[in-house]
N, CA, C and O atoms as a Tinker XYZ file with bonds, in Angstrom:
   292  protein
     1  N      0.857000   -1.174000    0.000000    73     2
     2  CA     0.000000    0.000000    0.000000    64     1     3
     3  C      0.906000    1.241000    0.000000    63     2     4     5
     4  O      1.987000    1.352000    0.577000    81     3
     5  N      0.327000    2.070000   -0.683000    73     3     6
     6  CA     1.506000    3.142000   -0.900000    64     5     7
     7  C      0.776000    4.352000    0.054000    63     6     8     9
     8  O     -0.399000    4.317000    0.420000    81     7
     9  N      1.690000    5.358000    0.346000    73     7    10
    10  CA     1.878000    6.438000    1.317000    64     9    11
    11  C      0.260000    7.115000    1.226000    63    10    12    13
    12  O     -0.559000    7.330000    2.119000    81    11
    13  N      0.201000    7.350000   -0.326000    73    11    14
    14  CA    -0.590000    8.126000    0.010000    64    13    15
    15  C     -1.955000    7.572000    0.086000    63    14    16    17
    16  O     -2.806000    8.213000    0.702000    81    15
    17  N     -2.339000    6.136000   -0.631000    73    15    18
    18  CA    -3.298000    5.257000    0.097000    64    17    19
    19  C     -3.338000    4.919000    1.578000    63    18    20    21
    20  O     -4.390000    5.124000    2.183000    81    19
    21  N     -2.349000    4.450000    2.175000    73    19    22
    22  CA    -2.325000    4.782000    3.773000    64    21    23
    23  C     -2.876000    6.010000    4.317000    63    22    24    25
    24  O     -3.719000    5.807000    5.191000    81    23
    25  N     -2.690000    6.962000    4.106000    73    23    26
    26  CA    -3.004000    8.643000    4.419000    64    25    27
    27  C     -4.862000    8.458000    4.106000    63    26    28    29
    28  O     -5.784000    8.970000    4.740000    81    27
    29  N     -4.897000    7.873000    3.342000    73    27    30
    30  CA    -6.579000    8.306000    2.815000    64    29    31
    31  C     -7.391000    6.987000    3.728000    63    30    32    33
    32  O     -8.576000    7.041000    4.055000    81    31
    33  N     -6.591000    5.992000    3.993000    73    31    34
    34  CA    -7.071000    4.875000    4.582000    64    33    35
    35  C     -7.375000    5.364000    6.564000    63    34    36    37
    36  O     -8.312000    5.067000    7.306000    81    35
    37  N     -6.429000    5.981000    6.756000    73    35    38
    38  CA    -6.088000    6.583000    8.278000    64    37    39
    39  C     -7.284000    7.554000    8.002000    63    38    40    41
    40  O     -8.082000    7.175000    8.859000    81    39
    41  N     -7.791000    8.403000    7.440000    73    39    42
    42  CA    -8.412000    9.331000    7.471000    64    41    43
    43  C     -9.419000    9.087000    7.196000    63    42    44    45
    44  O    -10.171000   10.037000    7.416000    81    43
    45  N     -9.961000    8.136000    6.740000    73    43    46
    46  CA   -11.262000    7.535000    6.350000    64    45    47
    47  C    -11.846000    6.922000    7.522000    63    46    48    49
    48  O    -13.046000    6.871000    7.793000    81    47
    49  N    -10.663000    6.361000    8.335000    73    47    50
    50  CA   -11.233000    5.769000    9.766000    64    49    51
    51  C    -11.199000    6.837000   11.230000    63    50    52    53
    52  O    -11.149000    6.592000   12.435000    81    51
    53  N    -11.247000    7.947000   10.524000    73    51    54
    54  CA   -10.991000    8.904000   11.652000    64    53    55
    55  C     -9.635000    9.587000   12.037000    63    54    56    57
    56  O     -9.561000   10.770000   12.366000    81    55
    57  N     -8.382000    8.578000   11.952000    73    55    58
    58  CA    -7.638000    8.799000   12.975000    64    57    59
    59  C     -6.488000    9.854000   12.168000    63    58    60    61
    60  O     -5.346000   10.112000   12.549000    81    59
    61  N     -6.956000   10.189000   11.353000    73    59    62
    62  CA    -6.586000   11.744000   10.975000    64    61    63
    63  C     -7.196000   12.847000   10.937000    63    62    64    65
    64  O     -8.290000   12.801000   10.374000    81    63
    65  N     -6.704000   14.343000   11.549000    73    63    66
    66  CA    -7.369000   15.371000   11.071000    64    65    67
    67  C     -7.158000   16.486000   10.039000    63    66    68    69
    68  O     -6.087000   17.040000    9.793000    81    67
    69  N     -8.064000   16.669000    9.611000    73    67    70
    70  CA    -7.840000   17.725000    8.301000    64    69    71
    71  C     -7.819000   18.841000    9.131000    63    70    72    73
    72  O     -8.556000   18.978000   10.107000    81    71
    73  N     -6.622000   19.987000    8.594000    73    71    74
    74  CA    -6.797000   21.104000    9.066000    64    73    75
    75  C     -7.127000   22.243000    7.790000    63    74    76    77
    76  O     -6.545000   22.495000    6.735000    81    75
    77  N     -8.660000   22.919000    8.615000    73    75    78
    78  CA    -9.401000   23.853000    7.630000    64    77    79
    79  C     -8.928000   25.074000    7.431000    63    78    80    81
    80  O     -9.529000   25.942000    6.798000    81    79
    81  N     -7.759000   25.217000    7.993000    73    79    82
    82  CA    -7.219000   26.772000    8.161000    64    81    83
    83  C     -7.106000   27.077000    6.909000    63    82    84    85
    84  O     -6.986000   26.186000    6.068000    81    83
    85  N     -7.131000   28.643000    6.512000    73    83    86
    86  CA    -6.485000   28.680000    4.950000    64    85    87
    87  C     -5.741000   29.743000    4.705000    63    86    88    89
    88  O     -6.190000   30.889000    4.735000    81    87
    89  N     -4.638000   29.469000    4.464000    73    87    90
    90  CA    -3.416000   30.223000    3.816000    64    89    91
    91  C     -2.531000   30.492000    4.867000    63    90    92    93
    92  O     -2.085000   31.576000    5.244000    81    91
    93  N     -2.276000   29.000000    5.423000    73    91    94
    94  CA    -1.369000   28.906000    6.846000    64    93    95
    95  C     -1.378000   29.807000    7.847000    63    94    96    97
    96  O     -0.442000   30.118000    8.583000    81    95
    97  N     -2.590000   30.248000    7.835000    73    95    98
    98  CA    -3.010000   31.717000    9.288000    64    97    99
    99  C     -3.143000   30.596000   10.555000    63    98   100   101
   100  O     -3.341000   29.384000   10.476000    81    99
   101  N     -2.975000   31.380000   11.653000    73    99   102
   102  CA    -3.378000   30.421000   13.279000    64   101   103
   103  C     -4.777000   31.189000   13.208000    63   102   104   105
   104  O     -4.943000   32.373000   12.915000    81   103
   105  N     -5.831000   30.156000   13.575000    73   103   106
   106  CA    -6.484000   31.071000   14.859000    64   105   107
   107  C     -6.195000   31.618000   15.539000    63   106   108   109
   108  O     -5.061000   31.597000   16.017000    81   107
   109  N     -7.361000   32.548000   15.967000    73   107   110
   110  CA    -7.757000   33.197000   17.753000    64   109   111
   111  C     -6.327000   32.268000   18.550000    63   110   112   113
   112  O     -5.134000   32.407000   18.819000    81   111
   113  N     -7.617000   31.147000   18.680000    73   111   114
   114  CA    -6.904000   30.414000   20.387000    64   113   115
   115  C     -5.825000   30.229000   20.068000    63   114   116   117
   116  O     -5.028000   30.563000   20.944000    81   115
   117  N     -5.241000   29.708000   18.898000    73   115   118
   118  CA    -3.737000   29.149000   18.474000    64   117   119
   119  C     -2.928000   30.228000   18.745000    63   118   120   121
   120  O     -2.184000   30.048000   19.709000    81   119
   121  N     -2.839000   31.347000   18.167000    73   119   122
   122  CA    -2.210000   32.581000   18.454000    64   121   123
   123  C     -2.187000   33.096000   19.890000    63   122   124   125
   124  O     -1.034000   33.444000   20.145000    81   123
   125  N     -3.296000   33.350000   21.304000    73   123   126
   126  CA    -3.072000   33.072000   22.013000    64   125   127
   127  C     -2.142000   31.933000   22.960000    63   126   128   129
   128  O     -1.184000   32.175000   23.695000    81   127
   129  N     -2.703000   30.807000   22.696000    73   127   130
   130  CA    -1.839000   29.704000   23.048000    64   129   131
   131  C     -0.322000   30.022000   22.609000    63   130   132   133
   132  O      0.442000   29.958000   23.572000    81   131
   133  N      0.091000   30.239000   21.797000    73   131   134
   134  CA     1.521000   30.573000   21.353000    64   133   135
   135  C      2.190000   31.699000   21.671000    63   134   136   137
   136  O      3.342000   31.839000   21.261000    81   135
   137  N      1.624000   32.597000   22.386000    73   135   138
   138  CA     2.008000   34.001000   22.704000    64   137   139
   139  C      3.110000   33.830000   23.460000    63   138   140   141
   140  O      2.959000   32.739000   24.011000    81   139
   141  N      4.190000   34.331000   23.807000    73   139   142
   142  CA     5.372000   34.539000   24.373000    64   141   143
   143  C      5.254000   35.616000   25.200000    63   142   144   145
   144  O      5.345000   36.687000   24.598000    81   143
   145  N      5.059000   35.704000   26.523000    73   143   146
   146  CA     5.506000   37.366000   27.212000    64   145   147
   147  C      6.676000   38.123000   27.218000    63   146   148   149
   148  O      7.726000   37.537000   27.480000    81   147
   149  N      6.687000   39.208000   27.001000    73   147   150
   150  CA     7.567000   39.817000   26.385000    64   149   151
   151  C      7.977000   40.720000   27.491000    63   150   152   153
   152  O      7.831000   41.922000   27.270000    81   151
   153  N      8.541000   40.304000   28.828000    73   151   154
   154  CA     9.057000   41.314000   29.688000    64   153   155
   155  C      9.827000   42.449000   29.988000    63   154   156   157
   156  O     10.107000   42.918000   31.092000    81   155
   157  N     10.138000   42.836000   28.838000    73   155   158
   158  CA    11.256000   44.106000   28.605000    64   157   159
   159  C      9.533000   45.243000   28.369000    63   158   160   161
   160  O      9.570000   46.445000   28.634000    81   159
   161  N      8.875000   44.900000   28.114000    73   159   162
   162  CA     7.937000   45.806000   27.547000    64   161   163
   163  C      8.025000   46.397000   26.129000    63   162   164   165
   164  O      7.952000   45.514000   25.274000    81   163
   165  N      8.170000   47.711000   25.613000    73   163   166
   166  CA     8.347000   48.534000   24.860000    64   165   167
   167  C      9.543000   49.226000   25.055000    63   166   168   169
   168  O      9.599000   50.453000   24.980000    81   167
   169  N     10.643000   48.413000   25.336000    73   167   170
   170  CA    11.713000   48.714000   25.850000    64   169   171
   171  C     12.321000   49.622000   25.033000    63   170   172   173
   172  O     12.576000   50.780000   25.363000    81   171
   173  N     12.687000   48.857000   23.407000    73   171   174
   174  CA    13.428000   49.429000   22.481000    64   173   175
   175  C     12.451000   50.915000   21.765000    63   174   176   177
   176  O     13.038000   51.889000   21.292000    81   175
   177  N     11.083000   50.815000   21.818000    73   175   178
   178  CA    10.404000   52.081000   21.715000    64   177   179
   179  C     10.818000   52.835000   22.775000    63   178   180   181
   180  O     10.662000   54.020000   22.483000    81   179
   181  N     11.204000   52.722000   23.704000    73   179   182
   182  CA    11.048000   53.768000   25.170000    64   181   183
   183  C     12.884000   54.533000   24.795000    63   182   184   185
   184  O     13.385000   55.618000   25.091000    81   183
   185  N     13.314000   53.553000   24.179000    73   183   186
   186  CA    14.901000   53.892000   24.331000    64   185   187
   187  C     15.249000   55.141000   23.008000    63   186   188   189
   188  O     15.812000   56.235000   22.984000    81   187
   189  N     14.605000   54.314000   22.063000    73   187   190
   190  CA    14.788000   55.343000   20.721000    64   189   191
   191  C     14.297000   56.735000   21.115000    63   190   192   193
   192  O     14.849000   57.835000   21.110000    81   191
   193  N     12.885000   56.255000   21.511000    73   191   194
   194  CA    11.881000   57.851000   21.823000    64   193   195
   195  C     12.914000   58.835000   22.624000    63   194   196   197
   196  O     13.142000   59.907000   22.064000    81   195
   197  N     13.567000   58.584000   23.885000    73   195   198
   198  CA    14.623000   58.916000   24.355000    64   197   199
   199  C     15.607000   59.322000   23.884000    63   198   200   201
   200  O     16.053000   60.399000   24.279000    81   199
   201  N     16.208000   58.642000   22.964000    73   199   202
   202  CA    17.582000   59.096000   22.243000    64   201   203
   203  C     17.253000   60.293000   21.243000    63   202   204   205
   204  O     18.120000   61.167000   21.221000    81   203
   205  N     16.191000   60.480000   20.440000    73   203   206
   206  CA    15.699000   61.072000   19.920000    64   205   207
   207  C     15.431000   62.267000   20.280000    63   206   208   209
   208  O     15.706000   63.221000   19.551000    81   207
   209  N     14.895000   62.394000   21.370000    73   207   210
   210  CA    14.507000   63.578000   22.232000    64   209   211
   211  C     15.631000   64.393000   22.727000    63   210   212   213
   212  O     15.721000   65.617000   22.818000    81   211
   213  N     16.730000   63.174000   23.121000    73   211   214
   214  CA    17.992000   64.258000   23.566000    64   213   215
   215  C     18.387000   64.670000   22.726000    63   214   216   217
   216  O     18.456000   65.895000   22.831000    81   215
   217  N     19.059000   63.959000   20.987000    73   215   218
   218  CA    19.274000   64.658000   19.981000    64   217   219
   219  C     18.481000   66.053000   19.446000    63   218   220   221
   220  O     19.223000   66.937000   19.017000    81   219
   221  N     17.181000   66.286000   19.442000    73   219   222
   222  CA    16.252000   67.090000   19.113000    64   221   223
   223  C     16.732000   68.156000   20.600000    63   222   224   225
   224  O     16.710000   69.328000   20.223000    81   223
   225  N     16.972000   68.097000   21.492000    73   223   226
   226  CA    17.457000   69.058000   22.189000    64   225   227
   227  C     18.703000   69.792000   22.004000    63   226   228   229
   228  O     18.881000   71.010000   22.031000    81   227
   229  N     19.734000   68.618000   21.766000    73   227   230
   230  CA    20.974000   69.162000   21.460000    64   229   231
   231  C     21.047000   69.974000   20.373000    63   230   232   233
   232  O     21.780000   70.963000   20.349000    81   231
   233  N     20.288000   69.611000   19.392000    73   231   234
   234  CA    20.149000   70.456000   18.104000    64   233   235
   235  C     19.569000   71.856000   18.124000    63   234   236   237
   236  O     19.802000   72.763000   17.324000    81   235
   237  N     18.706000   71.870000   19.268000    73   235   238
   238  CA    17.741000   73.535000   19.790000    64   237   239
   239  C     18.885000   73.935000   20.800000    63   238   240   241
   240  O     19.478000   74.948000   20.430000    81   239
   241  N     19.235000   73.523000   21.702000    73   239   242
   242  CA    20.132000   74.084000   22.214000    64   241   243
   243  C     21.651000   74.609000   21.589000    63   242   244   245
   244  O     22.454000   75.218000   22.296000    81   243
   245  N     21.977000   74.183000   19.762000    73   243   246
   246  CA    22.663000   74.103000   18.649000    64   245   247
   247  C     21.754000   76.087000   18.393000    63   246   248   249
   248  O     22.191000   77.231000   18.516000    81   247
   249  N     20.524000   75.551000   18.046000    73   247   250
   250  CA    20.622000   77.445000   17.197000    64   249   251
   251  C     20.252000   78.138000   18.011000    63   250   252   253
   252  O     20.326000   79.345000   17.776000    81   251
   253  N     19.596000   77.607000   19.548000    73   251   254
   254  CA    19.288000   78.711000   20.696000    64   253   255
   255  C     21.249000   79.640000   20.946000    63   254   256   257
   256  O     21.497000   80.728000   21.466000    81   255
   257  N     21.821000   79.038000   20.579000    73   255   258
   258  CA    23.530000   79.234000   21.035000    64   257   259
   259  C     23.747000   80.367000   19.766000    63   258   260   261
   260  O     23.806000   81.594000   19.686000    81   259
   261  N     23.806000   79.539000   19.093000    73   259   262
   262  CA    24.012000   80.248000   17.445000    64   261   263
   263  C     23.536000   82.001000   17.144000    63   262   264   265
   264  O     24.169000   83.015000   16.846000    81   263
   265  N     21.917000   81.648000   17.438000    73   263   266
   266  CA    21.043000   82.480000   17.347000    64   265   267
   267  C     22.107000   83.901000   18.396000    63   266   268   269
   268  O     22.615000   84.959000   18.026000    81   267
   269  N     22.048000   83.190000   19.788000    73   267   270
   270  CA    22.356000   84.169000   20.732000    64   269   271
   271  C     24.294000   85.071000   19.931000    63   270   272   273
   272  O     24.524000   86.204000   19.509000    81   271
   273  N     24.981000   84.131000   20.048000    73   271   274
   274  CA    26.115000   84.377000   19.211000    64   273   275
   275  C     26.300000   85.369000   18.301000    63   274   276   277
   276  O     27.249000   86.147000   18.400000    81   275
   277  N     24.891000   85.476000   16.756000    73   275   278
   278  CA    24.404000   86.353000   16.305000    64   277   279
   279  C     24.241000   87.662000   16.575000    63   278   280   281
   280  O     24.854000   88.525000   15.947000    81   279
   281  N     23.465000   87.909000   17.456000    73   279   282
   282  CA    23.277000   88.876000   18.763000    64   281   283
   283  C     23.748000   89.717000   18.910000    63   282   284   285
   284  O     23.458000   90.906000   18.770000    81   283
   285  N     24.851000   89.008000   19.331000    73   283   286
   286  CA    26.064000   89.422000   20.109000    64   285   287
   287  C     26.987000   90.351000   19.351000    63   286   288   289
   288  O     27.558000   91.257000   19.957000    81   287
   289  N     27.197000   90.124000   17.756000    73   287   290
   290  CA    27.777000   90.351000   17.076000    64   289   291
   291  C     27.833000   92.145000   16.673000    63   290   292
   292  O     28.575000   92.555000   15.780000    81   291
């Protein structure tokens, strides 16, 4: 008996299941069930947002200097 007659023979008696999913998506529960907690949080968002912010300062505190310098002149 060949493979794929076995396969249709197992499944004819039950002891296979077809899976109806389509286009290899998980379910709901599957996707739950598989979830990983992720304990850092939004770590690497919290860090950029940060780095960002000090750059964007250094840069105002760049033509607040400049500006004043001007001024001065």
């Amino acid at each position: 008996m060949s493979n794929a007659e076995e396969l249709a023979a197992a499944f004819e008696r039950g002891e296979e299941d077809v899976s109806l999913a389509s286009a290899g998506k998980r379910s709901k529960a599957e996707k739950v069930e598989h979830k990983h907690p992720h304990p850092e949080g939004d770590t690497r968002r919290i860090v950029n947002n940060a780095m960002s912010g000090e750059e964007k300062r250094k840069e105002q505190n760049v033509k607040e200097y400049s500006k004043e310098q001007s001024k001065e002149k």
